[in-house]
TORKELO-999735 format. One record per residue (C-alpha): residue in three letters; x, y, z. Coordinates in steps of 0.1 Angstrom, whole numbers, padded with zeros to 4 digits, always signed. Example, Ala and Ser with C-alpha at 12.3 -4.5 7.8 and 13.67 -1.06 7.14 Angstrom:
ALA+0123-0045+0078;SER+0137-0011+0071;
This chain:
UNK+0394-0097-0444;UNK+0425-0101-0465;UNK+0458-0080-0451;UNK+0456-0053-0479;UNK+0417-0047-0463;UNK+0400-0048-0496;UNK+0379-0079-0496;UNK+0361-0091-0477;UNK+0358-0133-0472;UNK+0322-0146-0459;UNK+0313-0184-0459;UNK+0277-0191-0466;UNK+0269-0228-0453;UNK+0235-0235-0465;UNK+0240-0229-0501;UNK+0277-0239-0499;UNK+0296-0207-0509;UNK+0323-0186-0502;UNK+0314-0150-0509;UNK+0345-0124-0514;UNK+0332-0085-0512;UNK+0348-0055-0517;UNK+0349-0035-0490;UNK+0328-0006-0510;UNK+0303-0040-0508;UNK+0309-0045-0542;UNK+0304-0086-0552;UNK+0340-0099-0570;UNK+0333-0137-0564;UNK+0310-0164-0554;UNK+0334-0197-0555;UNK+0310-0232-0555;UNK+0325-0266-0559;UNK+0307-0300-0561;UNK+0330-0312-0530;UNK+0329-0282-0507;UNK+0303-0291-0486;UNK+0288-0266-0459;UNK+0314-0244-0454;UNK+0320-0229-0422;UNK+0356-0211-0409;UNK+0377-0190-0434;UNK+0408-0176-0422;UNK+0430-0151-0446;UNK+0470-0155-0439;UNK+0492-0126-0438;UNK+0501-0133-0472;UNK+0472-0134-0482;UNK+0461-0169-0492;UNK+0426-0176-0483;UNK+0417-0210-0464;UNK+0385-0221-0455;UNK+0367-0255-0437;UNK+0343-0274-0454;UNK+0324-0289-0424;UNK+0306-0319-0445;UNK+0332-0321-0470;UNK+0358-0332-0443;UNK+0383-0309-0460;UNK+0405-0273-0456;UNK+0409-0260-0490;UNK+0431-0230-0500;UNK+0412-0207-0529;UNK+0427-0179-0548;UNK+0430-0143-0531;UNK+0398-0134-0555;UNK+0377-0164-0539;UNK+0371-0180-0576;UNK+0386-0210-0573;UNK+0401-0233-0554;UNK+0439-0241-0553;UNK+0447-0272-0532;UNK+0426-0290-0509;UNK+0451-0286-0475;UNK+0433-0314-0452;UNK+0409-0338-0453;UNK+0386-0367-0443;UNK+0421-0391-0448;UNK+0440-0367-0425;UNK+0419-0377-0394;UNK+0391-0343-0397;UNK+0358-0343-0396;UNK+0333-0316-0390;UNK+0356-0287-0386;UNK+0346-0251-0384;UNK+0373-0231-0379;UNK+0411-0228-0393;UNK+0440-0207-0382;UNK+0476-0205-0398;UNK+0503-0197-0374;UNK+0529-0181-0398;UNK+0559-0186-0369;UNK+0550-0226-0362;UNK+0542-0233-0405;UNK+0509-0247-0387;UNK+0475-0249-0389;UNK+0453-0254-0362;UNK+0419-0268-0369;UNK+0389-0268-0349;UNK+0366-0295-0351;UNK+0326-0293-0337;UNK+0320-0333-0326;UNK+0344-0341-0305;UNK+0359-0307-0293;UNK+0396-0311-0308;UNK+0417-0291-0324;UNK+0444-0305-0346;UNK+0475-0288-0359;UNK+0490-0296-0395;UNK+0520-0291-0405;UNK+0521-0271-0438;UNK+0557-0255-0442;UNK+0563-0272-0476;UNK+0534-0253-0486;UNK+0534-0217-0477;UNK+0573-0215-0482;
């Protein structure tokens, strides 16, 4: 739910789509992209900024607030990830902790340049 609580973020994995609601129910977005691939955890920051894992896309990407499309691609396959499902951003660290499903790790980013 973003920090204002009017959308509402939902990842559907089989069709490989975030969906963003209002929370009246009403649709704003359905956000696709050829690389997001199965996408499972989506986490909203206190700011606002929407992340969310693509589980066999290797990759965290960052969309815009309206879920239409995406900004920056945060992590991926390069950055040692692979089949992650779940993402937190710890506003106090500037980190992000990502779960991954295989091997049972979580690993923590850095991203302070980024959410400055």
């Amino acid at each position: 739910m973003s920090p204002a609580g009017d959308r509402i973020y939902i990842t559907n994995h089989s069709q490989n789509k975030l969906i963003t609601f209002a929370t009246d129910g009403t649709l704003i977005s359905i956000f696709t992209d050829p690389e997001f691939q199965l996408p499972r955890g989506v986490h909203v920051t206190p700011s606002g900024q929407v992340l969310v894992c693509g589980y066999s896309s290797y990759s965290v990407i960052q969309v815009d607030h309206e879920g239409r499309k995406r900004l920056v691609t945060l992590v991926s396959k390069t950055d040692g990830v692979s089949s992650q499902i779940s993402v937190c951003y710890n506003t106090k660290t500037h980190q992000s902790l990502v779960g991954q499903y295989y091997n049972n790790k979580i690993n923590v980013f850095e991203l302070q340049k980024l959410f400055q």
